[in-house]
C-alpha positions in Angstrom: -37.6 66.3 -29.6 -39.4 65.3 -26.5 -40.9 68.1 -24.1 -38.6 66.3 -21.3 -35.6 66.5 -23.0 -35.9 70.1 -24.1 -36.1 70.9 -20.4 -33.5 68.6 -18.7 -31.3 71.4 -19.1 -33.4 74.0 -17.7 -34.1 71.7 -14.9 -30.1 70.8 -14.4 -29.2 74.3 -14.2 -32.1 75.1 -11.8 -31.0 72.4 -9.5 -27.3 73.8 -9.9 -28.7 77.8 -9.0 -30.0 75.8 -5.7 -26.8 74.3 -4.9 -25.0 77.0 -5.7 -27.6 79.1 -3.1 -27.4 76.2 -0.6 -23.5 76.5 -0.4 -24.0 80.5 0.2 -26.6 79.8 3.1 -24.2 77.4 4.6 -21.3 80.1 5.0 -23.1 82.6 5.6 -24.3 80.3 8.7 -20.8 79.5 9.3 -19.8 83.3 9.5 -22.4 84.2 11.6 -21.4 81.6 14.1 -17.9 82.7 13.9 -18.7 86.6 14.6 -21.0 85.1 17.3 -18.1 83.1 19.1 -15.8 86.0 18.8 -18.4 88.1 20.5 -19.0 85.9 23.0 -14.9 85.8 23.8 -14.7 89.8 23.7 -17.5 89.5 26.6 -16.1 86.6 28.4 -12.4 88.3 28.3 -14.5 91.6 29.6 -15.9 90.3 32.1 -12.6 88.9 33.7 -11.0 91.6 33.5 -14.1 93.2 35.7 -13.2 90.8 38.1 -9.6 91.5 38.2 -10.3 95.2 38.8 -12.3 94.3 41.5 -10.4 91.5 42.9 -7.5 94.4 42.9 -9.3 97.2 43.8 -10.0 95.4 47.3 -6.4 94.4 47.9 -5.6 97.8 46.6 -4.0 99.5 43.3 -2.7 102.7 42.8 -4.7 105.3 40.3 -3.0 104.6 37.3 -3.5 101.1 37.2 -7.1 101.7 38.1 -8.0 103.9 35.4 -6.0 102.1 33.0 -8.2 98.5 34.1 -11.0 100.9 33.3 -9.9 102.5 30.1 -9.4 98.9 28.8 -12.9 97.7 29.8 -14.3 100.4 28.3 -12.6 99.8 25.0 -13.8 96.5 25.6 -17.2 97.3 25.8 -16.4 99.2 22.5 -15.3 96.3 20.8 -18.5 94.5 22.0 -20.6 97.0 20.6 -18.6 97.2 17.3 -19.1 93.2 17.0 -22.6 93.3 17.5 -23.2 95.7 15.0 -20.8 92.7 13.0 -23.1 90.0 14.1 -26.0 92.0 13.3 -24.8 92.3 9.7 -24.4 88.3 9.8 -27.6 87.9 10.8 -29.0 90.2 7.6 -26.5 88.4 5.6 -27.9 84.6 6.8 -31.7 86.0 6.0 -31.0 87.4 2.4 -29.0 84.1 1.4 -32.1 82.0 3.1 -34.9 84.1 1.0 -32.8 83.7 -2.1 -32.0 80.2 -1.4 -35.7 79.3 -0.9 -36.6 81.5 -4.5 -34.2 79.2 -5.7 -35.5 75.9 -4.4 -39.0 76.9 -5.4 -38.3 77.3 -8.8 -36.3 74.1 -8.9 -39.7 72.1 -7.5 -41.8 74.0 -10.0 -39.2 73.0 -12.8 -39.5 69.4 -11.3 -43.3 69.0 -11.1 -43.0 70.3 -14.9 -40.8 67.6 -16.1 -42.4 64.9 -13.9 -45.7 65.7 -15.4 -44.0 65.9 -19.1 -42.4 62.7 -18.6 -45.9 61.1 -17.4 -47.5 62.4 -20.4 -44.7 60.8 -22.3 -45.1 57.4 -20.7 -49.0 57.9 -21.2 -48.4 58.0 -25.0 -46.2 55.5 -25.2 -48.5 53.1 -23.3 -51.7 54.2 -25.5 -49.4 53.2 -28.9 -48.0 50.2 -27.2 -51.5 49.2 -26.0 -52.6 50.3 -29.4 -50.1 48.0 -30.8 -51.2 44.6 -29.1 -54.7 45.5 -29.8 -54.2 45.1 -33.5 -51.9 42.3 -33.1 -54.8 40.6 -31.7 -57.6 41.8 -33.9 -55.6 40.3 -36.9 -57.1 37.0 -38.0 -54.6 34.6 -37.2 -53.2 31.4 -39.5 -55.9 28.9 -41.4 
């Protein structure tokens, strides 16, 4: 059996460990954007209700409401604080699936070079017999 064809399947399951790393890189993407966004809403829904303290602080609330607008900003700020330590693990996640997806793809360009080279060597010999071949096709003496 042909080098080549003993590694095709080393080669097709190489390529299939690199998909398979691709598609992990992809959602790990996609949940980092997604903690990212959410984080970015916590902050955003903070920061309004800053303003309607302050916008009702100036036309005047009683105590309760005011340290209830501040008890809920600071759990807020809690929640902010909880989600970047969320987007921070993301962010870990994204890296560890890009180093393994880029062991991955190495080894699937190694495996490739390795089979593109067999393949040549391949074609090489069966150019050398063809060539071979026509050679003493034309060395033969031909008819009287």
């Amino acid at each position: 059996m042909e080098k080549s064809k003993r590694i095709e399947p080393i080669v097709n399951l190489a390529k299939n460990s690199e998909r398979d790393a691709v598609k992990a890189l992809g959602e790990a993407l996609q949940a980092l954007n997604s903690q990212l966004e959410r984080r970015d809403q916590l902050i955003a829904y903070k920061a309004e209700y800053a303003e309607r303290l302050s916008s009702s602080g100036s036309l005047g609330i009683n105590a309760q409401h005011l340290n209830e607008y501040r008890e809920f900003i600071d759990k807020l700020g809690q929640a902010i604080e909880q989600q970047d330590q969320i987007v921070s693990l993301a962010r870990n996640t994204l890296e560890e699936k890009k180093r393994f997806w880029f062991a991955k793809r190495g080894r699937s360009k190694a495996l490739d070079t390795v089979l593109d080279r067999y393949l040549e060597n391949e074609q090489n010999q069966l150019d050398k017999i063809e060539q071979k071949e026509l050679d003493d096709r034309n060395n033969r003496p031909g008819p009287a």
